[in-house]
N, C-alpha and C positions, 0 to 999 in steps of 0.2 A: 504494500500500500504506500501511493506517493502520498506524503503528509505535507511537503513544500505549501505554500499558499503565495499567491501573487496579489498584489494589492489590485492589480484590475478584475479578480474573482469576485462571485456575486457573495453576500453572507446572507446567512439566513437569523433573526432573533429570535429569541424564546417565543414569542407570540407568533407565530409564522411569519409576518412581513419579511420580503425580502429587497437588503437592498442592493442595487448594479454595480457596486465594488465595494473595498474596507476602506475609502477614503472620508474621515472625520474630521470634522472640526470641531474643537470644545467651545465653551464659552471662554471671553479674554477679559471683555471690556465693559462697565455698561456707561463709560461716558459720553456715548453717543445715542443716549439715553433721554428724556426731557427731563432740564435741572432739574421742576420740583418734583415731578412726578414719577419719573427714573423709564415711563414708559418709550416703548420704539415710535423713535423716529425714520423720517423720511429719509434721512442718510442713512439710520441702521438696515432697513428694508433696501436700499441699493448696495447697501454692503454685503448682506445675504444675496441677493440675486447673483452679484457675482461670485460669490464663494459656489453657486451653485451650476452657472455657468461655466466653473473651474472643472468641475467634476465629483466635488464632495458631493456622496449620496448622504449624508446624517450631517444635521450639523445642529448645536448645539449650544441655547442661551439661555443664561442663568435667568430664576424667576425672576419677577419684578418684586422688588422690597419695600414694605409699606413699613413708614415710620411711622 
């Protein structure tokens, strides 16, 4: 059995979804966030579109934090 994995392989998660390669992105930042509100903005929503346009099948942003 080859057990190699290549990053352009599809994964499958505990819930069945599968996604089109192992490429991730975690959460980084949320200062492009709104100051009061810490919610997505219009620059973090093109910033995801392109992380997705990259290739990243999962990508990954911390919750919004309520003071």
């Amino acid at each position: 059995m080859n057990l190699a994995m290549n990053l352009s392989d599809t994964f499958e998660l505990p819930n069945g979804a599968r996604l089109k390669n192992r490429i991730a992105k975690s959460a980084m930042s949320e200062r492009l966030g709104d100051v009061d509100t810490q919610a997505p903005t219009e620059d973090l929503a093109r910033l995801d579109e392109r992380w997705a346009r990259g290739g990243a099948s999962l990508t990954r942003r911390r919750p919004r934090r309520r003071w």
